[in-house]
HTML snippet that shows the backbone in 3Dmol.js (N, CA, C, O; Angstrom):
<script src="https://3Dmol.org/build/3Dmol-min.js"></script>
<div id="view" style="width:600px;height:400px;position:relative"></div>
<script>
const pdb = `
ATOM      1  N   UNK A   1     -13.849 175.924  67.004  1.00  0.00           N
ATOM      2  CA  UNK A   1     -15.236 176.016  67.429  1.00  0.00           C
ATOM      3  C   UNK A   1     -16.058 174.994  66.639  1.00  0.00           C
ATOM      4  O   UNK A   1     -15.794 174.981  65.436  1.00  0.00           O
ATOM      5  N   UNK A   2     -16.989 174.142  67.049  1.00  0.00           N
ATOM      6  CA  UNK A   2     -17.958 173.308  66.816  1.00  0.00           C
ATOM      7  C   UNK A   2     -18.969 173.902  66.309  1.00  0.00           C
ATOM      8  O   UNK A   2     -19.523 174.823  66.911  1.00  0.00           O
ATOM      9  N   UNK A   3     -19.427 173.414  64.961  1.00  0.00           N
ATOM     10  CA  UNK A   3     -20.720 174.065  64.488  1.00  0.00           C
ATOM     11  C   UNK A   3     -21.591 172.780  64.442  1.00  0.00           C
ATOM     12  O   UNK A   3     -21.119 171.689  64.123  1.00  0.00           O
ATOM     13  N   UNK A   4     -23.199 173.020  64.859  1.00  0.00           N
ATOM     14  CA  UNK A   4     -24.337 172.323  64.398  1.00  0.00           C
ATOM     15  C   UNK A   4     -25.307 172.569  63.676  1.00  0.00           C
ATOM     16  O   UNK A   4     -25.829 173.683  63.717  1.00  0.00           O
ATOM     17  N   UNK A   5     -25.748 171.623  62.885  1.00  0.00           N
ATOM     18  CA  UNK A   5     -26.489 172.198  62.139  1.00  0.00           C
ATOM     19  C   UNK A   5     -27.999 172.051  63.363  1.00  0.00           C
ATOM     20  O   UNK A   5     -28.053 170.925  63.856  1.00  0.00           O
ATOM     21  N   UNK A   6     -29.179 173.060  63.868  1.00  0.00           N
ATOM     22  CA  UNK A   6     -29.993 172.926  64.418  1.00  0.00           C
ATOM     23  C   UNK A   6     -31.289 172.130  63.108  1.00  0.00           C
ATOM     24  O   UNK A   6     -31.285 172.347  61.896  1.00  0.00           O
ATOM     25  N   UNK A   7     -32.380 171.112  63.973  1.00  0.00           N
ATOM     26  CA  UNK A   7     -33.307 170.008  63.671  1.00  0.00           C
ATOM     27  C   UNK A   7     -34.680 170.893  63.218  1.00  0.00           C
ATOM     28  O   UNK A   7     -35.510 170.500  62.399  1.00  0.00           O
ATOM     29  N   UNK A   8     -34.712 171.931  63.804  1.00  0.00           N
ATOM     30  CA  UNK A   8     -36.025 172.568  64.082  1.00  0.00           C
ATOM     31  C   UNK A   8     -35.731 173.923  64.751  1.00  0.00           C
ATOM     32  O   UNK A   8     -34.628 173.996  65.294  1.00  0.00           O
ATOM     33  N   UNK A   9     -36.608 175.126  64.814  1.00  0.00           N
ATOM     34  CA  UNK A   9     -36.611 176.187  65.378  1.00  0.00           C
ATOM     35  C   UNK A   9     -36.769 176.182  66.812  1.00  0.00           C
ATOM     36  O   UNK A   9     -36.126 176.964  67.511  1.00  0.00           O
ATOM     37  N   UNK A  10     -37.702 175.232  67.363  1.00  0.00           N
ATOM     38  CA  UNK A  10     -38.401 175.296  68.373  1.00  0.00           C
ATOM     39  C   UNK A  10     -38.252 173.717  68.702  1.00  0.00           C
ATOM     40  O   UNK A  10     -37.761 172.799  68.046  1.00  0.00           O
ATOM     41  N   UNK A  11     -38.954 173.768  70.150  1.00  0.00           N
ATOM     42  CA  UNK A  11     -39.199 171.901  70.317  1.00  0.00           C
ATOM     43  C   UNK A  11     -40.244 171.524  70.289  1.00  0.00           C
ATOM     44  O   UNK A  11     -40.516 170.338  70.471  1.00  0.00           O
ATOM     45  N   UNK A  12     -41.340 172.674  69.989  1.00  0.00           N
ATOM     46  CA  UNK A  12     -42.385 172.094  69.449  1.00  0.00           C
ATOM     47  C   UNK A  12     -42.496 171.563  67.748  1.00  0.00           C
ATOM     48  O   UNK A  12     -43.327 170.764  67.316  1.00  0.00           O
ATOM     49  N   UNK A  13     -41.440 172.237  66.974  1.00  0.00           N
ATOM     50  CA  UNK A  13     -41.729 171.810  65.630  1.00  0.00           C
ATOM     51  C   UNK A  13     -40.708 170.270  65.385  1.00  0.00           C
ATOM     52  O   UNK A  13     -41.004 169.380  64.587  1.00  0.00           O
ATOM     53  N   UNK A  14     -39.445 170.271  66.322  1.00  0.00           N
ATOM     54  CA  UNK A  14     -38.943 168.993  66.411  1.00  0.00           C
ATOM     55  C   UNK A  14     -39.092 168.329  66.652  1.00  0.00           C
ATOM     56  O   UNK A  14     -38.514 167.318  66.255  1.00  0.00           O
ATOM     57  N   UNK A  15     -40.449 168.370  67.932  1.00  0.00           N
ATOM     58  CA  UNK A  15     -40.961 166.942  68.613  1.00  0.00           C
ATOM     59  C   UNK A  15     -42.164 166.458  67.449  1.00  0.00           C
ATOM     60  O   UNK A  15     -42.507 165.290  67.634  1.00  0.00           O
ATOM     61  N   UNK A  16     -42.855 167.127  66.308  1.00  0.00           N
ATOM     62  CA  UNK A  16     -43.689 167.026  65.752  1.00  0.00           C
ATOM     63  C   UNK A  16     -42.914 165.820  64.897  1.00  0.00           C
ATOM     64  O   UNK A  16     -43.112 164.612  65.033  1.00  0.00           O
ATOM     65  N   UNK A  17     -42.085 166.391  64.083  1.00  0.00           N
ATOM     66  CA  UNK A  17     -40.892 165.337  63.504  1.00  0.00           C
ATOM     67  C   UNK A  17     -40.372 164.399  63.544  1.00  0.00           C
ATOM     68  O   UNK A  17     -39.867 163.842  62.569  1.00  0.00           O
ATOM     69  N   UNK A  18     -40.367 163.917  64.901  1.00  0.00           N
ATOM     70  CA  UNK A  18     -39.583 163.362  65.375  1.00  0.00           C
ATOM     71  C   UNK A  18     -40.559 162.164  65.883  1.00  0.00           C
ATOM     72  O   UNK A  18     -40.172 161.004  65.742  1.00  0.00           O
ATOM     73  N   UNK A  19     -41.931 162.463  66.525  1.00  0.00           N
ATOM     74  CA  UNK A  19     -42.392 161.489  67.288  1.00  0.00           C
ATOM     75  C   UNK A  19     -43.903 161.951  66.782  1.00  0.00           C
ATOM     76  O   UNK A  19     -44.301 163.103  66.607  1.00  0.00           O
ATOM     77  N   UNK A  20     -44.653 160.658  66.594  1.00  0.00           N
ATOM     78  CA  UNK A  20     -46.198 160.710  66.417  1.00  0.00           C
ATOM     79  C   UNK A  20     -46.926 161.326  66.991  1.00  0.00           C
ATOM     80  O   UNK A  20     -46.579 161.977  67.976  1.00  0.00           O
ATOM     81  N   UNK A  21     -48.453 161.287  66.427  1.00  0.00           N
ATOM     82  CA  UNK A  21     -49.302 162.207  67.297  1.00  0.00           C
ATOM     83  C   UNK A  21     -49.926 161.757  68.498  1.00  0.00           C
ATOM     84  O   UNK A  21     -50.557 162.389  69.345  1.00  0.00           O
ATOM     85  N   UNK A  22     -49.465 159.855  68.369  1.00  0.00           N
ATOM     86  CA  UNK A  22     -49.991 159.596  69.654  1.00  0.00           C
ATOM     87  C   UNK A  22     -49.088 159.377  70.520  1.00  0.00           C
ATOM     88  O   UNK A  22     -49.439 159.331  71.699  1.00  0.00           O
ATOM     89  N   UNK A  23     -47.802 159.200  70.201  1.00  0.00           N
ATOM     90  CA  UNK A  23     -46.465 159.240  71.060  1.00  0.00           C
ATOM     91  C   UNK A  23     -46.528 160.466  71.764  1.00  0.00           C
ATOM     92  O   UNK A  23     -46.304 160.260  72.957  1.00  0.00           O
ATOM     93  N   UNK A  24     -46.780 161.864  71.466  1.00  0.00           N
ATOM     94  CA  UNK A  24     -46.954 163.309  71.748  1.00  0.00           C
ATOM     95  C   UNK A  24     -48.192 163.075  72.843  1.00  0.00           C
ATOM     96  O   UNK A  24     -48.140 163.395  74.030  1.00  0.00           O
ATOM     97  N   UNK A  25     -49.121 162.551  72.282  1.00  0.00           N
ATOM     98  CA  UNK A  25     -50.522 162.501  73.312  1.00  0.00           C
ATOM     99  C   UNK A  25     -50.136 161.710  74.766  1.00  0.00           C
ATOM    100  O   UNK A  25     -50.384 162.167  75.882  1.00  0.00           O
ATOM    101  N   UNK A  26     -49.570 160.606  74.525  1.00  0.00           N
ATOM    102  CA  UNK A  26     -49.389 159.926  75.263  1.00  0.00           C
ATOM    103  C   UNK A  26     -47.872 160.423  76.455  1.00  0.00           C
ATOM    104  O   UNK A  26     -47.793 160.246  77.671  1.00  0.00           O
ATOM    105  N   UNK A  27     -47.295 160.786  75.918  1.00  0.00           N
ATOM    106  CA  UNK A  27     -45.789 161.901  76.964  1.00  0.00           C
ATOM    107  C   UNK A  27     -46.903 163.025  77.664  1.00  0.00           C
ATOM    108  O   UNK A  27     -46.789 163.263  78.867  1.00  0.00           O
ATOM    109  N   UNK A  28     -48.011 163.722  76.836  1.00  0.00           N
ATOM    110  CA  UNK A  28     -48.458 164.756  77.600  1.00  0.00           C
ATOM    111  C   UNK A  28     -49.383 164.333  78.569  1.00  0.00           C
ATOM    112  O   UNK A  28     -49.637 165.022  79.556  1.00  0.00           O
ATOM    113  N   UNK A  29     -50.046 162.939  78.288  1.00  0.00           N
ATOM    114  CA  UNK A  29     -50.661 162.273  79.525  1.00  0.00           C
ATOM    115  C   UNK A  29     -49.967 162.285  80.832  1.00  0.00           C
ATOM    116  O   UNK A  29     -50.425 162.674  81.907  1.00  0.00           O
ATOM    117  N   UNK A  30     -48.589 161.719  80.537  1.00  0.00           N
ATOM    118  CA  UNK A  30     -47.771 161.163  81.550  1.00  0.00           C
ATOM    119  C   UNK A  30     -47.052 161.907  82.402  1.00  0.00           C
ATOM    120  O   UNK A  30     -46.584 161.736  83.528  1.00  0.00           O
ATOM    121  N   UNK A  31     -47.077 163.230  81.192  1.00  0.00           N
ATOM    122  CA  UNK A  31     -46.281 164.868  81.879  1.00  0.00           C
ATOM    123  C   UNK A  31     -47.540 165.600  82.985  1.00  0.00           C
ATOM    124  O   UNK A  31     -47.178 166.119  84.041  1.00  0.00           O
ATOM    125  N   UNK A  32     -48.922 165.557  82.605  1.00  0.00           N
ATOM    126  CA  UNK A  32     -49.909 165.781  83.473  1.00  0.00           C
ATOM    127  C   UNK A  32     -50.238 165.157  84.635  1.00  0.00           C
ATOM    128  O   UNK A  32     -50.647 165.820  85.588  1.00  0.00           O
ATOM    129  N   UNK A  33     -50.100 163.798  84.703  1.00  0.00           N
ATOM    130  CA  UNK A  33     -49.805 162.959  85.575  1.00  0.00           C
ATOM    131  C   UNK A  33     -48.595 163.295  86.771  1.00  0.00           C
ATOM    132  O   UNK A  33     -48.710 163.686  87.933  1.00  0.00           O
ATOM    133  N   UNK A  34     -47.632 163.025  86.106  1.00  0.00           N
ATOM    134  CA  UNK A  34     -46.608 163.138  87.233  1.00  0.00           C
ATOM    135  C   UNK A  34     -46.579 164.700  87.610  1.00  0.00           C
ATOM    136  O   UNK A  34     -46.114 165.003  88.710  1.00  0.00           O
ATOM    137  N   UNK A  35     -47.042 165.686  86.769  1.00  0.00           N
ATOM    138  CA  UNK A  35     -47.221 167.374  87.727  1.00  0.00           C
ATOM    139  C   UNK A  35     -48.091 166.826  88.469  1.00  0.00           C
ATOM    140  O   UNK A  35     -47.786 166.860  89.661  1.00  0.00           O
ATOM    141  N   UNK A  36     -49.506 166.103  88.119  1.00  0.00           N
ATOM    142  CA  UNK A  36     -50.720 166.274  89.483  1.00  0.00           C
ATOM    143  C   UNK A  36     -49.824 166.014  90.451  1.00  0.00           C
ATOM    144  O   UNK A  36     -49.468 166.952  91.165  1.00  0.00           O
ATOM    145  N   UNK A  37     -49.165 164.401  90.715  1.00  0.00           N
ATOM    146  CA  UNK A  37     -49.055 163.911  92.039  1.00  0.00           C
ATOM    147  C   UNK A  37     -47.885 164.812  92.323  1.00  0.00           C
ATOM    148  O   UNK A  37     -47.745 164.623  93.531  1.00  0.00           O
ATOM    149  N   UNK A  38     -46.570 166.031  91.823  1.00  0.00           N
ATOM    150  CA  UNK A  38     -45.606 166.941  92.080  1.00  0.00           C
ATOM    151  C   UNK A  38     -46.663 167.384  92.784  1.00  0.00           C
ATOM    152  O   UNK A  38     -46.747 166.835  93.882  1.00  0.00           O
ATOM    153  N   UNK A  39     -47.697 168.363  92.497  1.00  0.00           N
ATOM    154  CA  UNK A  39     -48.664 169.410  93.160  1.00  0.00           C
ATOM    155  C   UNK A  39     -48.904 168.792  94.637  1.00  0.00           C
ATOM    156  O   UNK A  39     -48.660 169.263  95.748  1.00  0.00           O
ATOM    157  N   UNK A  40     -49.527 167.447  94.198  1.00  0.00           N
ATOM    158  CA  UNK A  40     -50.433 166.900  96.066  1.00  0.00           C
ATOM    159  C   UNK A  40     -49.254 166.676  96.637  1.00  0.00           C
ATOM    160  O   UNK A  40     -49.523 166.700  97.838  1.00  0.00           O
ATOM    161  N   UNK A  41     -47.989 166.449  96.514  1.00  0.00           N
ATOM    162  CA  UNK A  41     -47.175 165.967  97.546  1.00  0.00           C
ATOM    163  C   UNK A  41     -46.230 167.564  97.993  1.00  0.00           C
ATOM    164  O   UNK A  41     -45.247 167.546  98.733  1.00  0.00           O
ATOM    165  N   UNK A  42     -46.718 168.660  97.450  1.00  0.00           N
ATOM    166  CA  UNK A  42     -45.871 169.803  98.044  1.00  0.00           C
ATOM    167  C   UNK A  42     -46.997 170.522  98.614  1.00  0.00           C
ATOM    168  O   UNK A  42     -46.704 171.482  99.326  1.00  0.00           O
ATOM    169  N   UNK A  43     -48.524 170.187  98.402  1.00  0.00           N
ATOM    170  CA  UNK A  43     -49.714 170.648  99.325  1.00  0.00           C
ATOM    171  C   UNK A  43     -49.297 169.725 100.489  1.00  0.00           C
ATOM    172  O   UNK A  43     -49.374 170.252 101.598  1.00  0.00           O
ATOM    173  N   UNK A  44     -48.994 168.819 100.457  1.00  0.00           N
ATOM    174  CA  UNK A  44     -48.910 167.690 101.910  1.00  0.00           C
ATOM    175  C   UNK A  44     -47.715 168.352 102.512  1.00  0.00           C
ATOM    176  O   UNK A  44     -47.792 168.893 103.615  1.00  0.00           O
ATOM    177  N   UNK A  45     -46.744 168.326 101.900  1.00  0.00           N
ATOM    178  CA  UNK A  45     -45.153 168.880 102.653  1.00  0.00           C
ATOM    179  C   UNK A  45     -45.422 170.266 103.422  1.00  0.00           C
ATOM    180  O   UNK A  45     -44.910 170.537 104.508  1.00  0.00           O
ATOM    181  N   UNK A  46     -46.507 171.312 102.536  1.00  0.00           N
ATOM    182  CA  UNK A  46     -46.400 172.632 103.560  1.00  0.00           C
ATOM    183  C   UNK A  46     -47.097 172.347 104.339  1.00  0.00           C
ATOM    184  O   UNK A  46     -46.763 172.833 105.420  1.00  0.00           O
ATOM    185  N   UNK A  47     -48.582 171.361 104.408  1.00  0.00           N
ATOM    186  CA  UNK A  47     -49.222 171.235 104.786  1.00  0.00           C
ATOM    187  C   UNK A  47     -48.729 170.388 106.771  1.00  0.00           C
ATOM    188  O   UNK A  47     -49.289 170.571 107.852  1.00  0.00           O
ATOM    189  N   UNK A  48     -47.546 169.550 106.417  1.00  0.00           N
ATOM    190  CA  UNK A  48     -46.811 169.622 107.083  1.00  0.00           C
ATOM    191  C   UNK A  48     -45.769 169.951 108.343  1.00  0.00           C
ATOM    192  O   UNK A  48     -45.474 169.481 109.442  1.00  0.00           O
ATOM    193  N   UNK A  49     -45.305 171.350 107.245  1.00  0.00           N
ATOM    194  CA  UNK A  49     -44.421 172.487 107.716  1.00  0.00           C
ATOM    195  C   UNK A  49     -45.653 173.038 108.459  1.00  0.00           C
ATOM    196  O   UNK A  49     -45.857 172.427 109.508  1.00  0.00           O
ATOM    197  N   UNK A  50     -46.511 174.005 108.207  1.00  0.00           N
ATOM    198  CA  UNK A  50     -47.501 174.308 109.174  1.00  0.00           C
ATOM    199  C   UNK A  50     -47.568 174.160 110.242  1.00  0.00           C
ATOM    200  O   UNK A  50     -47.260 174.948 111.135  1.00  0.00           O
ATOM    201  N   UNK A  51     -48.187 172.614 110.351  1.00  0.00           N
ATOM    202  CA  UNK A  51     -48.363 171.621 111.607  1.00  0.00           C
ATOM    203  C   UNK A  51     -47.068 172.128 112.437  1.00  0.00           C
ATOM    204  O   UNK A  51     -47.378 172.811 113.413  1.00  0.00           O
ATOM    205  N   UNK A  52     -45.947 171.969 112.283  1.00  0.00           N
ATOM    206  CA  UNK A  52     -44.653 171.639 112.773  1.00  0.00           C
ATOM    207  C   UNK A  52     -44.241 173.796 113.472  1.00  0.00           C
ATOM    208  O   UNK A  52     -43.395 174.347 114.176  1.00  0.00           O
ATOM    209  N   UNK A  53     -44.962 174.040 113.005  1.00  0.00           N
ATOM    210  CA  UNK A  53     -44.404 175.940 112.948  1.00  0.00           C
ATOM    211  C   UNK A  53     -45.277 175.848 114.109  1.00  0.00           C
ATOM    212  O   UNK A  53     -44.755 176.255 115.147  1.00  0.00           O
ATOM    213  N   UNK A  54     -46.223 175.508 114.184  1.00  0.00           N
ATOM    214  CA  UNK A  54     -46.943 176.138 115.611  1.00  0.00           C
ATOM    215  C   UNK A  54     -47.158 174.732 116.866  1.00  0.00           C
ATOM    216  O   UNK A  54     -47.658 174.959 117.967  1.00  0.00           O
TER     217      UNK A  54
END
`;
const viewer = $3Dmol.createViewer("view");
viewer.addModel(pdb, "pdb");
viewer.setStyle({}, {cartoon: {color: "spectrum"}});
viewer.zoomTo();
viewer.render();
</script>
């Protein structure tokens, strides 16, 4: 069996460690970003399906 030693408890205390506060700012920009346009393009897809049901 393989043992590791674990970095951190959590991935919030490893990403602190690991990467700056503006490296962190800047991933959570980009993570907000790409959810918005996830959100508008599955409002368009049902929006879609709808159309297509009746």
């Amino acid at each position: 069996m393989n043992k590791t030693n674990a970095i951190g408890s959590n991935w919030k205390e490893i990403r602190k460690e690991l990467f700056s506060q503006e490296e962190i700012h800047k991933t959570d920009e980009r993570v907000a970003s790409i959810r918005k346009k996830l959100k508008k393009k599955e409002r368009t897809a049902k929006k879609i399906r709808n159309v297509h049901e009746y």
